[in-house]
N, C-alpha and C positions, 0 to 999 in steps of 0.2 A: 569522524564520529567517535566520540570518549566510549573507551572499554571494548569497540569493534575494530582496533589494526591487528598486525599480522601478531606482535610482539605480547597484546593485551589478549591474543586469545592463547597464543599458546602457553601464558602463563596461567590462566583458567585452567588449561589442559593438565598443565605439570601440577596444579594444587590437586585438581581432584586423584591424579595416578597416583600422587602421595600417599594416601591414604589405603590404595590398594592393599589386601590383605598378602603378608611374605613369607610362605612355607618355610624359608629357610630359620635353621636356627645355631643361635652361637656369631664368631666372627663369620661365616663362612657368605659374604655378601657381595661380593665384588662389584657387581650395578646393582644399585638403588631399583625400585620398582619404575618411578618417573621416567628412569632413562630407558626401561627394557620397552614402557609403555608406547614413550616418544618415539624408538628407533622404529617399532612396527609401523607408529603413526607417519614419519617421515617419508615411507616408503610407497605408502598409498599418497599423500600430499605432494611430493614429486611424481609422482606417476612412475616413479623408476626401480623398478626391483633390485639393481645395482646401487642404488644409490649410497649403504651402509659401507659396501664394498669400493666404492668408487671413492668415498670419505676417508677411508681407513687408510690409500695410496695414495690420496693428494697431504694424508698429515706425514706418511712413510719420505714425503716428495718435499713440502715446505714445512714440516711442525705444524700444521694447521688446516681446521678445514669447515668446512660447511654443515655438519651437522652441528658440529660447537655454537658454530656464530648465529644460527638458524633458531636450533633447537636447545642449545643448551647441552646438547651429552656431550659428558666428558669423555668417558671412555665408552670407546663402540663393542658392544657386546655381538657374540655370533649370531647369526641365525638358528643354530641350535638354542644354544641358552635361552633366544626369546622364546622360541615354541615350546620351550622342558618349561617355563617362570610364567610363561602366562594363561597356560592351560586352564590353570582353577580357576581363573577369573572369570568373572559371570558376565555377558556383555553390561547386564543391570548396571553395575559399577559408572557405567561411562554416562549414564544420562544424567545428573548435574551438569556435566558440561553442556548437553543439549540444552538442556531448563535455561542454564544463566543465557545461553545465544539468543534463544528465544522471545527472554524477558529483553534484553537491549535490545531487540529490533522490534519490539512492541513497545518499549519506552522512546523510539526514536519516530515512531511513525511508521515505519518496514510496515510489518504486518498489516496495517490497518489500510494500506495500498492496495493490498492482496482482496478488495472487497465484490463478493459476488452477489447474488438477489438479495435484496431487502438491505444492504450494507453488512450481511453476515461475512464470514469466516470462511474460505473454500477447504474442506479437508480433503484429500481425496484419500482414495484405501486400496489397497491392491496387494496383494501376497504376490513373493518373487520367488524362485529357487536362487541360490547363492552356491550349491557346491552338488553334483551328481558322481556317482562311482559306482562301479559293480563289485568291487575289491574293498576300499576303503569304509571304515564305517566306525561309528562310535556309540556310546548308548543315547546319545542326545539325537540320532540320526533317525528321520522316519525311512518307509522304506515301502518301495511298490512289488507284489509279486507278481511277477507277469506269467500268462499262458504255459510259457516253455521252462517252467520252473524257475527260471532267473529274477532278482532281486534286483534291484536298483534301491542303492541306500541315496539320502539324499539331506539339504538343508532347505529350510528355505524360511521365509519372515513377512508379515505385512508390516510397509514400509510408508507410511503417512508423512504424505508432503500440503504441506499450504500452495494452494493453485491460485491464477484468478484469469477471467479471459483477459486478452491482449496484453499475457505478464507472461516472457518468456522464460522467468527463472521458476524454480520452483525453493520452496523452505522445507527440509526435511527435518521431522519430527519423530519420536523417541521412538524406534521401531517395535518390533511385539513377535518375538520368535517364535514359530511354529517349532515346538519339542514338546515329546513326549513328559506329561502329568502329572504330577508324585497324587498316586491314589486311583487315580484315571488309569482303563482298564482299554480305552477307545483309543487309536491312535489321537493325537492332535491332528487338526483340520482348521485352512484361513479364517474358518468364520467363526470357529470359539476363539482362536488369537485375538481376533477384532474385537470379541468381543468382551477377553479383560483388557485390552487396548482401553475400551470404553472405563469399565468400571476404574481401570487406574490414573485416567487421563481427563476425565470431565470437569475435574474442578481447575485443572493446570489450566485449558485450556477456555474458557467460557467465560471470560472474560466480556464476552458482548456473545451475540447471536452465532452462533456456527449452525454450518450447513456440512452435513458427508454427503460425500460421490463416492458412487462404487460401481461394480458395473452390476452384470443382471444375477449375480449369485448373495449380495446384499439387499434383493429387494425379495426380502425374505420375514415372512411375519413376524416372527420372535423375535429378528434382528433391528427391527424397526419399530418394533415396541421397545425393544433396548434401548433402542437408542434418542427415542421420546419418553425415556423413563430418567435417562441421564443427562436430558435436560439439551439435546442435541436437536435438529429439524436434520431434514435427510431429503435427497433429491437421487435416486438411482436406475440406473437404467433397468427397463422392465421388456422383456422381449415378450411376442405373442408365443413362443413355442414351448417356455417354460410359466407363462400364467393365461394358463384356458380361461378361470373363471373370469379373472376382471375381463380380456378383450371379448367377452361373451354378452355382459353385461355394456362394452364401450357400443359394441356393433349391433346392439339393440337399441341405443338412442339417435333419437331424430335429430339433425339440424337445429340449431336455437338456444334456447336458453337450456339445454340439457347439455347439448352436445355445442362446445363454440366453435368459433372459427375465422380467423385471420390470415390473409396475405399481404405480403409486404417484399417490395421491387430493393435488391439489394446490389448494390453496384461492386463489382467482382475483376478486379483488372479492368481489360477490356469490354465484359459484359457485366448485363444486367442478371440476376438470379432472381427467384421466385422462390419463397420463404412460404410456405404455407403450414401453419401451425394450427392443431385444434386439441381441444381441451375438453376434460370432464370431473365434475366434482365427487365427492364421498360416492366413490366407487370398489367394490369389496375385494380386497388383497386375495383374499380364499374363500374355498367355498365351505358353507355351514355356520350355524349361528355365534356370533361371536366375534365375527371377522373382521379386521381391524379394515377401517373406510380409510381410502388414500385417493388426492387427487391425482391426476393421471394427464400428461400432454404428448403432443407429438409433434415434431418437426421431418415437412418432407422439404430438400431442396432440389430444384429442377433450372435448367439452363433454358436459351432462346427456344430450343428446339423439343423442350419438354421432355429431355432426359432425365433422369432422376439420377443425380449425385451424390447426393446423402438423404439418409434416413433413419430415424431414430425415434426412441420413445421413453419418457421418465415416470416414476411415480412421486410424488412428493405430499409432505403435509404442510405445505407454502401454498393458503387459498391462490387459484390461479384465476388472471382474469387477462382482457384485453391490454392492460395495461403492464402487464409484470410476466406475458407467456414468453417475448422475443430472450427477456432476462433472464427467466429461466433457464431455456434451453441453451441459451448460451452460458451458463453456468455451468449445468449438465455437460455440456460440450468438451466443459476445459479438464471435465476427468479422464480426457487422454494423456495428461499432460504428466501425469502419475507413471504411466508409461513411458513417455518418449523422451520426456524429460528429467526425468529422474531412472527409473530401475534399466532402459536403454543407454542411457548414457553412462552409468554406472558399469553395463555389461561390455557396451563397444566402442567407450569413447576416450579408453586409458585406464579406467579403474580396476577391471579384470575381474569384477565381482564374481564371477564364475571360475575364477580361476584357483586353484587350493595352492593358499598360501602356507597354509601348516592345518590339518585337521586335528590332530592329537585326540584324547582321550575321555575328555571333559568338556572346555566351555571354549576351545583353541578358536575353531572354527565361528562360530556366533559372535568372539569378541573380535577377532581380525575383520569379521564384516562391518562390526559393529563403527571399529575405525574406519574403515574404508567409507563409509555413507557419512561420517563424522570429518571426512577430509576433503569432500565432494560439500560439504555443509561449508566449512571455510572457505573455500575457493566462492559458495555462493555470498556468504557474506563481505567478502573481500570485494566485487567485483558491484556489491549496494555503497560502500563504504571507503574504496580507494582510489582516488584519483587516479593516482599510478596507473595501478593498474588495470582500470576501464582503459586509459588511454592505449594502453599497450593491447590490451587482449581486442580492440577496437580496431589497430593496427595490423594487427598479423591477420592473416587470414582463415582460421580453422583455430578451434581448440587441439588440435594435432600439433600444429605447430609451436604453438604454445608452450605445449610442457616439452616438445622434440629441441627446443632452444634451451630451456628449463634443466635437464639434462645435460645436456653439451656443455652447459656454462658453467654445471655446477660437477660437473666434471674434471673439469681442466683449468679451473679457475677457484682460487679465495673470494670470498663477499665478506666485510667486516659484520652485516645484517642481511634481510631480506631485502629491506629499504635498498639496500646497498646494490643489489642485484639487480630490484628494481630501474635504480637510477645509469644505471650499465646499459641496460637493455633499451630506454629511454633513450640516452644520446648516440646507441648502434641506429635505433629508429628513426634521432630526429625530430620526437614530437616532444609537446610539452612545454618545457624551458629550454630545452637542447632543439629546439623546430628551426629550420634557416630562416631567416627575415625574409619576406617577399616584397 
């Protein structure tokens, strides 16, 4: 696909660091911005915190090495010097490069795969923590007081990904840090985040219908007039134990045309499941005049034996009927994926998103996450987009393994490119053009 390989993105990447604002002034420049920008980025894209280090002995060893052929840096700067140069940088900087990924995989079709009820748009929303300390701390840092006097200073960001059911990958989109204000006297909290996410994001994205998933701390009035104000429809999980009024008014209606109701025999492995779904219309968010009417459904699912396995409830402003509740809920359904597949994977599947790579004193911290969800983003797009390496990542067994070769190879070995690596790995494997004849 034109403008999505490895080489067309990380040149998107190196135009917009270009532009990075450079405290330095005079001769006194030794890396370019591009390359302090790149070596952080490298480090999460390899999954290898050595990997600068590991570059710097394979060129001390042949004149030559992999971040060169990779990435383009010339000369490898410290680990210090990234953390002291990229501090003032505001994660903000890094989203053009998000925007252009987005636009090519909505000009290629990507995106418009990803379709949930009605053929909208799945966003899902979830705030993460990205870095916790009782010592460490910065002015950007919120910070919990607990009981025993003690503070936990903390990061953390909503991190919106494009879902859709039976789409294993997920698209992540321009995140929305949770930091303190300029003017704002409140701490920041996920749901103001979300919700200049919104004001700054509606026109980028709405290009046809979107739908947000959140879970039950977005189905919240104000947040749901926001976000039918910005031109959004919204589907969020709604529990009985945080909205009395509506399940007051669901458990008041009869059977029928008030209150619907569908089962449907779902074939599960080896068994059958029992999908029982039911529904209600313009039913009141809160209590008191004024309150914004939401339709409301519920999905219970139960085994042969009439176990109950799952269970769940949404609110939405997508009329629900017999025809479009299964879609629903399985829309609803796929905003785990926000979770598992994106800020989990992120946490425990190599990326170390919790891990402090440099907090520093400004914007250190927010922008090293900022790459990190930006190098989890390539690898997604890579894996829509390259034969390669679908085949490869197809072949090994575990993304563990993956980047644990990823490593080793680039370790101990020169690649003239990534392709280059690629096609290394390919004929260790066998598959492809390198596969034995049968």
């Amino acid at each position: 696909m034109k403008g999505t390989g490895f080489h067309e993105l990380v040149g998107g990447l190196r135009a917009v660091l270009a532009g990075w604002p450079d405290r330095r002034k005079g001769k006194n420049r030794s890396y370019a911005m591009e390359e302090l920008g790149l070596s952080a980025f490298s480090v999460f894209f390899t999954q290898s915190p050595s990997f600068l280090a590991h570059q710097k002995a394979l060129q001390a060893a042949r004149g030559k090495n992999n971040a060169q052929s990779f990435f383009h840096i010339e000369e490898i700067p410290s680990d210090n010097q990234i953390r002291q140069m990229l501090d003032p940088v505001p994660p903000q900087s890094l989203y053009p490069v998000y925007d252009q990924i987005y636009e090519r995989l909505r000009e290629h079709g990507i995106v418009q795969a990803f379709g949930g009820v009605h053929d909208s748009t799945l966003i899902a929303l979830d705030g993460t923590w990205y870095h916790s300390s009782k010592k460490i701390h910065c002015p950007c840092c919120s910070h919990l007081e607990h009981k025993s006097g003690e503070i936990t200073y903390y990061h953390s960001a909503v991190t919106p990904v494009i879902v859709a059911p039976g789409q294993s990958e997920v698209i992540a989109l321009r995140p929305e840090f949770i930091t303190p204000q300029d003017g704002h006297t409140k701490q920041d909290c996920e749901l103001a985040a979300a919700k200049r996410w919104l004001e700054q994001n509606a026109t980028r994205y709405l290009q046809g219908p979107v739908t947000l998933l959140g879970d039950d701390l977005y189905a919240h009035q104000p947040f749901c007039r926001r976000s039918l104000l910005h031109g959004f429809h919204f589907l969020f999980t709604c529990q009985p134990e945080s909205h009395a009024t509506l399940y007051q008014w669901v458990n008041l209606l009869q059977p029928g045309p008030d209150l619907g109701s569908l089962k449907l025999r779902v074939k599960a492995g080896s068994q059958w499941h029992t999908h029982t779904y039911r529904w209600a219309q313009q039913v009141p968010l809160a209590e008191g005049e004024g309150a914004l009417k939401v339709n409301w459904c519920e999905l219970s699912v139960t085994d042969p034996a009439g176990t109950v396995l799952y269970r769940n409830a949404w609110i939405t402003d997508w009329p629900i009927t017999a025809r479009n509740v299964a879609a629903l809920a399985a829309s609803g359904r796929a905003r785990w994926k926000i979770e598992n597949e994106n800020n989990n994977t992120l946490k425990t599947k190599g990326y170390h998103l919790e891990h402090n790579f440099g907090h520093g004193q400004q914007h250190l911290s927010s922008l090293l996450a900022a790459l990190n969800i930006l190098a989890f983003l390539f690898h997604t797009v890579l894996a829509f987009t390259d034969e390669r390496y679908r085949l490869i990542r197809a072949a090994l067994p575990t993304r563990q393994t993956f980047f644990q070769d990823v490593r080793a190879l680039t370790r101990y070995l020169y690649f003239p490119s990534w392709e280059g690596l690629l096609r290394f790995m390919m004929r260790g494997l066998e598959i492809g053009p390198y596969a034995k004849p049968t």
